[in-house]
N, CA, C and O atoms as a Tinker XYZ file with bonds, in Angstrom:
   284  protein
     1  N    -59.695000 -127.893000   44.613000    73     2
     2  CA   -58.689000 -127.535000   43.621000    64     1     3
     3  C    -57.312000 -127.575000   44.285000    63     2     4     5
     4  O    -56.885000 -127.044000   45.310000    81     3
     5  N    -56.912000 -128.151000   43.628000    73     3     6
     6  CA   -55.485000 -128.017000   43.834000    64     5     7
     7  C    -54.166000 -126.508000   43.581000    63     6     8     9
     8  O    -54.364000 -125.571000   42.808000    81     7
     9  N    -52.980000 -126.669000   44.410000    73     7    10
    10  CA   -52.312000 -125.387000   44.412000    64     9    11
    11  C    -51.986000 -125.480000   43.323000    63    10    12    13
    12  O    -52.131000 -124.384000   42.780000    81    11
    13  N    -51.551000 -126.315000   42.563000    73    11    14
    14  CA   -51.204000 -125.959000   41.092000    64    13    15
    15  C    -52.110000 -125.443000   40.458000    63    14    16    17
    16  O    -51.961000 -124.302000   40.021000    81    15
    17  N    -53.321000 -126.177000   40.241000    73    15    18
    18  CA   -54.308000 -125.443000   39.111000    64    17    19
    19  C    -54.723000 -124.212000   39.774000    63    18    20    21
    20  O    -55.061000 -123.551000   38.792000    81    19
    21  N    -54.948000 -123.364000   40.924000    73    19    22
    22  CA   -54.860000 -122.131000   41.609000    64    21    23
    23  C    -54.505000 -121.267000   40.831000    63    22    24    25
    24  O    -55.088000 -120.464000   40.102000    81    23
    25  N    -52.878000 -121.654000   41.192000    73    23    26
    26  CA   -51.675000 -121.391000   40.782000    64    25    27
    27  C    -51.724000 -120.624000   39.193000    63    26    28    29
    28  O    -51.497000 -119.498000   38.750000    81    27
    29  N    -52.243000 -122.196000   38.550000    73    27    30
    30  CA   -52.187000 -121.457000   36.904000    64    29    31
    31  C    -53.346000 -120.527000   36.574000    63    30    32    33
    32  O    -53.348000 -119.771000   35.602000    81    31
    33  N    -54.240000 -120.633000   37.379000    73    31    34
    34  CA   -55.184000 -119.699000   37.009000    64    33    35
    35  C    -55.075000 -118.465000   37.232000    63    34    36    37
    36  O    -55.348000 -117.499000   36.520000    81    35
    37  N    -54.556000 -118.555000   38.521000    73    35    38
    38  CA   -54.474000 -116.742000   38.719000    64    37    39
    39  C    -53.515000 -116.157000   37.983000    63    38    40    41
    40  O    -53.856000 -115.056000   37.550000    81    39
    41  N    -52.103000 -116.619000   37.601000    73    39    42
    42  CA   -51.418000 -116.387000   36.513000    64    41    43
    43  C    -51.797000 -116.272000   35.382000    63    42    44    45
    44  O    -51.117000 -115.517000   34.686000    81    43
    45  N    -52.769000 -116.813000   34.855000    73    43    46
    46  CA   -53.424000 -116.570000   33.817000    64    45    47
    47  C    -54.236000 -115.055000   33.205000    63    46    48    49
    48  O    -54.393000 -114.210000   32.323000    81    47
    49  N    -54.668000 -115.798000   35.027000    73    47    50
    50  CA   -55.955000 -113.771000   34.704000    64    49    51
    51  C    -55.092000 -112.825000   34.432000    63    50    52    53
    52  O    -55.291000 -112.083000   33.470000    81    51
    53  N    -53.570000 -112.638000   35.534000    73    51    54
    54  CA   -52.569000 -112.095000   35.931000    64    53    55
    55  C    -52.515000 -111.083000   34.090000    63    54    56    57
    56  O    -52.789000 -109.927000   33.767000    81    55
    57  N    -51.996000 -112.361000   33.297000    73    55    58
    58  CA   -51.218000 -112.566000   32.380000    64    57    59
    59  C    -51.978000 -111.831000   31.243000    63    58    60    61
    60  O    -51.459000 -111.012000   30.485000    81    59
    61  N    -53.445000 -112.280000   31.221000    73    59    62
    62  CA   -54.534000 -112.187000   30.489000    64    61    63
    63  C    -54.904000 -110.270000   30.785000    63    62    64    65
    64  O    -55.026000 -109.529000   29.810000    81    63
    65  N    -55.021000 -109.791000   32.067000    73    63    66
    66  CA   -55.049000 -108.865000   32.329000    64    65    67
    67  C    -53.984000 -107.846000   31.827000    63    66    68    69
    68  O    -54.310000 -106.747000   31.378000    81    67
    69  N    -52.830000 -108.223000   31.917000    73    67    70
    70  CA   -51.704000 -107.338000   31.743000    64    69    71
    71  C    -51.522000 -106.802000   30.040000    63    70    72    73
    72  O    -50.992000 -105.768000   29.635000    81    71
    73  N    -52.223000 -108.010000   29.185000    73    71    74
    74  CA   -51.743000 -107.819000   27.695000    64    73    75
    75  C    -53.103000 -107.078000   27.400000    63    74    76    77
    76  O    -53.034000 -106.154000   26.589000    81    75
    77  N    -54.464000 -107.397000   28.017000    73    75    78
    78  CA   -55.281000 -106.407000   27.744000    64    77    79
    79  C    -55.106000 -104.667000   27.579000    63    78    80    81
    80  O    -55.419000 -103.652000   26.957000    81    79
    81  N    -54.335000 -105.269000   28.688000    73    79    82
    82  CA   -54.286000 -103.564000   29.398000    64    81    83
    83  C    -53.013000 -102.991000   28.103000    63    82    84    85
    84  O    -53.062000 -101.874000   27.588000    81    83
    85  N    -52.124000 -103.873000   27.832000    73    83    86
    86  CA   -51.280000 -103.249000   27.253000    64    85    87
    87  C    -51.645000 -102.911000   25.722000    63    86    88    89
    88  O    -51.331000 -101.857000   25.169000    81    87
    89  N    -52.275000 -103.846000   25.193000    73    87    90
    90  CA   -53.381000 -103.574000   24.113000    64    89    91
    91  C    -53.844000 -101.836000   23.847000    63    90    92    93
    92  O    -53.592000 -100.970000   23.009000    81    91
    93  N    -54.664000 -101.953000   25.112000    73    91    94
    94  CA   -55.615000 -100.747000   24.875000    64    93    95
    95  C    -55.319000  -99.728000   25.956000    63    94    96    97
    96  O    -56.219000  -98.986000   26.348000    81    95
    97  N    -53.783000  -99.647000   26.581000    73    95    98
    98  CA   -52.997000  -98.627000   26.967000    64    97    99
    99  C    -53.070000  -96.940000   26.025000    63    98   100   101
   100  O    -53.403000  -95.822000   26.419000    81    99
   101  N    -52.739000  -97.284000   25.089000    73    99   102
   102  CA   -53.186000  -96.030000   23.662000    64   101   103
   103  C    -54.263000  -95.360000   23.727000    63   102   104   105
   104  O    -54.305000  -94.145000   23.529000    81   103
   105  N    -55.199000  -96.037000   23.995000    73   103   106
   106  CA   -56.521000  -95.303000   23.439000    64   105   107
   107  C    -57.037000  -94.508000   24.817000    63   106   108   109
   108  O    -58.047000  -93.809000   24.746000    81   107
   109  N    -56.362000  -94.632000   25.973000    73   107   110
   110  CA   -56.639000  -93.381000   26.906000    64   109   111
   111  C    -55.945000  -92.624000   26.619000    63   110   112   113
   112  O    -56.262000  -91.644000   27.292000    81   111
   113  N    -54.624000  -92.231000   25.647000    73   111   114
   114  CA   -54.616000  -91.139000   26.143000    64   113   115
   115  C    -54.448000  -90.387000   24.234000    63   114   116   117
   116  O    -54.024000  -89.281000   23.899000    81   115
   117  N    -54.918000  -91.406000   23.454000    73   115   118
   118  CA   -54.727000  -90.906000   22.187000    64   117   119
   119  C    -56.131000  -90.784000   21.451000    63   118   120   121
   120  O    -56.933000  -91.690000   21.680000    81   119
   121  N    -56.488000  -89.828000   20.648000    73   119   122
   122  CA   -57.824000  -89.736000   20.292000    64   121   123
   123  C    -57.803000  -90.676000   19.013000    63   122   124   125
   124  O    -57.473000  -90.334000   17.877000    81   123
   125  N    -58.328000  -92.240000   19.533000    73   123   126
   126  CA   -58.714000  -93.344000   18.397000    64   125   127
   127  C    -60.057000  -93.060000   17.778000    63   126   128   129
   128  O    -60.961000  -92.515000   18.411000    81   127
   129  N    -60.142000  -93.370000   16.770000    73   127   130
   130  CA   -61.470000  -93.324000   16.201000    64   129   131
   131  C    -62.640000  -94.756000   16.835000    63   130   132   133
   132  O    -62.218000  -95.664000   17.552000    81   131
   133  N    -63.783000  -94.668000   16.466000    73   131   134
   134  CA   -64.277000  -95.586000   17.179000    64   133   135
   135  C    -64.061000  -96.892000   16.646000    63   134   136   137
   136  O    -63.692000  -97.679000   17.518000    81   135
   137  N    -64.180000  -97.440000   15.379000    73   135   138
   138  CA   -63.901000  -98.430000   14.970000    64   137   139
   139  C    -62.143000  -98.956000   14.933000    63   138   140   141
   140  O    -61.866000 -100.148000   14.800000    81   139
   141  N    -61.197000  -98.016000   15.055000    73   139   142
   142  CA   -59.896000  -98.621000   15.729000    64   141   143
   143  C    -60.061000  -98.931000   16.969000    63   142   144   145
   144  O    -59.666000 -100.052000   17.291000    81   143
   145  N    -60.542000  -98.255000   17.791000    73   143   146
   146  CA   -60.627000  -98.299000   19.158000    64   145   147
   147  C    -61.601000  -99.977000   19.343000    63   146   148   149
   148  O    -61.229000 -100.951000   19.999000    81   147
   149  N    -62.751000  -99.858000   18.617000    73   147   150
   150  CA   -63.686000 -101.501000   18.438000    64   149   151
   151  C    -62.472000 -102.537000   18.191000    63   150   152   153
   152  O    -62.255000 -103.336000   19.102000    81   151
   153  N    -61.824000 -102.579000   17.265000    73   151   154
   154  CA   -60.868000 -103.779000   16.363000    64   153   155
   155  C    -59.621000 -103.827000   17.620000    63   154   156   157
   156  O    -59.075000 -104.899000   17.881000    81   155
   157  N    -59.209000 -102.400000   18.433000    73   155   158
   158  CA   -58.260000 -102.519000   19.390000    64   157   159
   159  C    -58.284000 -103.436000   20.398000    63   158   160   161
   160  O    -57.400000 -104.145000   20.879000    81   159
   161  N    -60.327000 -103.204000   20.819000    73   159   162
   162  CA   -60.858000 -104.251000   22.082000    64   161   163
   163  C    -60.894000 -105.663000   21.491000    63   162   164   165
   164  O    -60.507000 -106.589000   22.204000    81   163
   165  N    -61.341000 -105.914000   20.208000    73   163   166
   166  CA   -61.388000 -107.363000   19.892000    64   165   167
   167  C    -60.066000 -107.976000   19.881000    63   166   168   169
   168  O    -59.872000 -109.122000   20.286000    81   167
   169  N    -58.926000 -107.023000   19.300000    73   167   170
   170  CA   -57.563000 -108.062000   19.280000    64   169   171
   171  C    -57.197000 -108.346000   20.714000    63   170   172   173
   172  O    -56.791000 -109.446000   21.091000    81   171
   173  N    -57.379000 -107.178000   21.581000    73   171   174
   174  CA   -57.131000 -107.340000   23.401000    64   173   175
   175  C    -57.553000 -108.768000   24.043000    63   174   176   177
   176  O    -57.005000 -109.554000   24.816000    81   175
   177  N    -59.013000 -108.719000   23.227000    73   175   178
   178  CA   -59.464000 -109.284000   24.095000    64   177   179
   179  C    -58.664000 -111.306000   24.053000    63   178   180   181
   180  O    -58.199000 -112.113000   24.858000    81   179
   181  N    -59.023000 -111.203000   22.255000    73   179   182
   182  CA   -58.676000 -112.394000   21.896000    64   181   183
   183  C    -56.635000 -112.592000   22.007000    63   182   184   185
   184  O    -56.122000 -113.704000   21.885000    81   183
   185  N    -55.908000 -111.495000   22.213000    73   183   186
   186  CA   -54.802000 -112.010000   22.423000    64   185   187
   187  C    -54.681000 -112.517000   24.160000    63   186   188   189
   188  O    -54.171000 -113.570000   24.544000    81   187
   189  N    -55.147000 -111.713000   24.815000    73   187   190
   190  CA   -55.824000 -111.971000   26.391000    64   189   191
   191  C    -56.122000 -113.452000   26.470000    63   190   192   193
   192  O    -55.234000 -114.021000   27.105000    81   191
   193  N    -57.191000 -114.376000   25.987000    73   191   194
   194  CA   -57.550000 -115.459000   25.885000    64   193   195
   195  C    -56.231000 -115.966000   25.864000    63   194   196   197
   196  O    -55.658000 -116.549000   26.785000    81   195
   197  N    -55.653000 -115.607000   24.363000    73   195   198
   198  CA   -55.014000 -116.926000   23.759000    64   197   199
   199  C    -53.800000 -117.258000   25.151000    63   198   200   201
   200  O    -53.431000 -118.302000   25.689000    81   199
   201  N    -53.484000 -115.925000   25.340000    73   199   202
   202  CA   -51.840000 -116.088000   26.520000    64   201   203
   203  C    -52.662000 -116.813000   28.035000    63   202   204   205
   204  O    -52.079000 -117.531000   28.848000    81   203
   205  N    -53.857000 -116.469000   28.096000    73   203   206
   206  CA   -54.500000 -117.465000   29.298000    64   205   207
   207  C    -54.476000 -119.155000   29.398000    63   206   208   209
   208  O    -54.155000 -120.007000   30.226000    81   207
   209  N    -54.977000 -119.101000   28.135000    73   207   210
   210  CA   -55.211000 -120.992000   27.962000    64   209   211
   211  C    -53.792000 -121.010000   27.831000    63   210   212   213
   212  O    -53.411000 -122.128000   28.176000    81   211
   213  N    -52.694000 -120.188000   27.444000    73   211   214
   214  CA   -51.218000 -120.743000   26.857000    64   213   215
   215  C    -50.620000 -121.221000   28.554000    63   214   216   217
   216  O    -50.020000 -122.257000   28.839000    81   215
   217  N    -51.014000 -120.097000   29.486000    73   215   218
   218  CA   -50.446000 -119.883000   30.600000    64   217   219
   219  C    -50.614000 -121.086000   31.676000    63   218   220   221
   220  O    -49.782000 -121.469000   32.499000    81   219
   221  N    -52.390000 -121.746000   31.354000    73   219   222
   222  CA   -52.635000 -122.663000   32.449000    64   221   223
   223  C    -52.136000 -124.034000   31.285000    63   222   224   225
   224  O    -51.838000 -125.093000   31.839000    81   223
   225  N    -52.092000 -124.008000   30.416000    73   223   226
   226  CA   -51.769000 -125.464000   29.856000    64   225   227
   227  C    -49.651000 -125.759000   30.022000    63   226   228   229
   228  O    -49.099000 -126.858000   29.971000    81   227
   229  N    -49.149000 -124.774000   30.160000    73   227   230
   230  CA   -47.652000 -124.504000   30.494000    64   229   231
   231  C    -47.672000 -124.641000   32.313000    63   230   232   233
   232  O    -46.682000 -125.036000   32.930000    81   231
   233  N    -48.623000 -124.347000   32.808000    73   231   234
   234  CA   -48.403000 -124.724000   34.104000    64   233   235
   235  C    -48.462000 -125.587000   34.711000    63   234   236   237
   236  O    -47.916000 -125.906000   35.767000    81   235
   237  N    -49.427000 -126.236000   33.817000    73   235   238
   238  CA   -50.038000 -127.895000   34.087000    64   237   239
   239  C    -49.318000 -128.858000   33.734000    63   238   240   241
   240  O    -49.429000 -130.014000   34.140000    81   239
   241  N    -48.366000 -128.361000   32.789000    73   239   242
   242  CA   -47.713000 -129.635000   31.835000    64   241   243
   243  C    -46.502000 -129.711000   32.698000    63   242   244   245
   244  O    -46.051000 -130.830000   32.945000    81   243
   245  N    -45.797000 -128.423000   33.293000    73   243   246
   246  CA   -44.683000 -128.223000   34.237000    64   245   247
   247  C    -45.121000 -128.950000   34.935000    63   246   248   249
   248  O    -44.336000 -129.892000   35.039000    81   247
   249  N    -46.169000 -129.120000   35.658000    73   247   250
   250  CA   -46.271000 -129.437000   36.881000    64   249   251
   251  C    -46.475000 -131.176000   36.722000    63   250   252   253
   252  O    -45.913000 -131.929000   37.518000    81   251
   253  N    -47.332000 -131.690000   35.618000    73   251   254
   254  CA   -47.679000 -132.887000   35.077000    64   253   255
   255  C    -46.183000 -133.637000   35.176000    63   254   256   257
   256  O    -46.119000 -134.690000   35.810000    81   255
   257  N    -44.975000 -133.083000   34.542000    73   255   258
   258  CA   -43.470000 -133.525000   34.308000    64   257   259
   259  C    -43.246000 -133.827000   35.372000    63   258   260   261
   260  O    -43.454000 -134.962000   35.803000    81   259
   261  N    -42.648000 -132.641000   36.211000    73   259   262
   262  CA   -42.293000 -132.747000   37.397000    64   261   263
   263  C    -42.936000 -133.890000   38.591000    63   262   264   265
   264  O    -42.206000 -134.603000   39.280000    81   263
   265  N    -44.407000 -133.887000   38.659000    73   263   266
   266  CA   -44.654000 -134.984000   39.530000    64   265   267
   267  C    -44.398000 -136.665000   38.841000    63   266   268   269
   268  O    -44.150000 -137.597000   39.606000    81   267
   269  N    -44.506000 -136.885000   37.226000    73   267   270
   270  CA   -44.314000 -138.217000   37.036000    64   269   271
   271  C    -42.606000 -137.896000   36.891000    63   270   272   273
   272  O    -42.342000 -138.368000   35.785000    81   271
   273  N    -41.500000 -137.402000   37.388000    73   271   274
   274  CA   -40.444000 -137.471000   37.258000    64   273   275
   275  C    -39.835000 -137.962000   38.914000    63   274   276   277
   276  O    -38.738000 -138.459000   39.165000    81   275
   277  N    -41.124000 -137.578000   40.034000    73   275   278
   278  CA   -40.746000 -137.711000   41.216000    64   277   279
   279  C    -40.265000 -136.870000   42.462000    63   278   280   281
   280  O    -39.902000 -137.092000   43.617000    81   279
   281  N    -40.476000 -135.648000   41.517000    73   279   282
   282  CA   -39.802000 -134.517000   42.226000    64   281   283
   283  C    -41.335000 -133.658000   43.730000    63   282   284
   284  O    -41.028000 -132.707000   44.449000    81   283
C-alpha cells in the first residue's frame, strides 16, 4: 500500500471515529430512552460510514490531480 491510500484510511477511521463519538456523546451523560438511544447508534453509525468513504475518495482524487499534474 501506498502512503497515500495509508494516509486516507487512517483519516478516515480518524474522521469516522470522531462523528461517532460526537453522535452518541449525549447519551452518556443524558438518560435516553432505549429506542432513541437504538436510532442514535444507527444514525452514528451510518453518518460515520458516509464521512469515511467521503474522506478516502477526497484523498485519492487530491492525490490522483496532483500526480497527473506533475507535482
Amino acid at each position: 500500500m501506498t502512503v497515500e491510500i495509508m494516509f486516507a484510511l487512517l483519516s478516515a477511521a480518524f474522521l469516522a471515529l470522531a462523528v461517532f463519538g460526537v453522535v452518541l456523546f449525549p447519551t452518556l451523560f443524558l438518560d435516553v430512552p432505549r429506542g432513541i438511544q437504538r436510532g442514535l447508534q444507527v444514525t452514528a453509525g451510518v453518518l460515520a460510514l458516509v464521512v469515511a468513504v467521503g474522506q478516502v475518495v477526497r484523498v485519492l482524487r487530491r492525490h490522483d490531480r496532483h500526480r497527473h499534474a506533475g507535482r
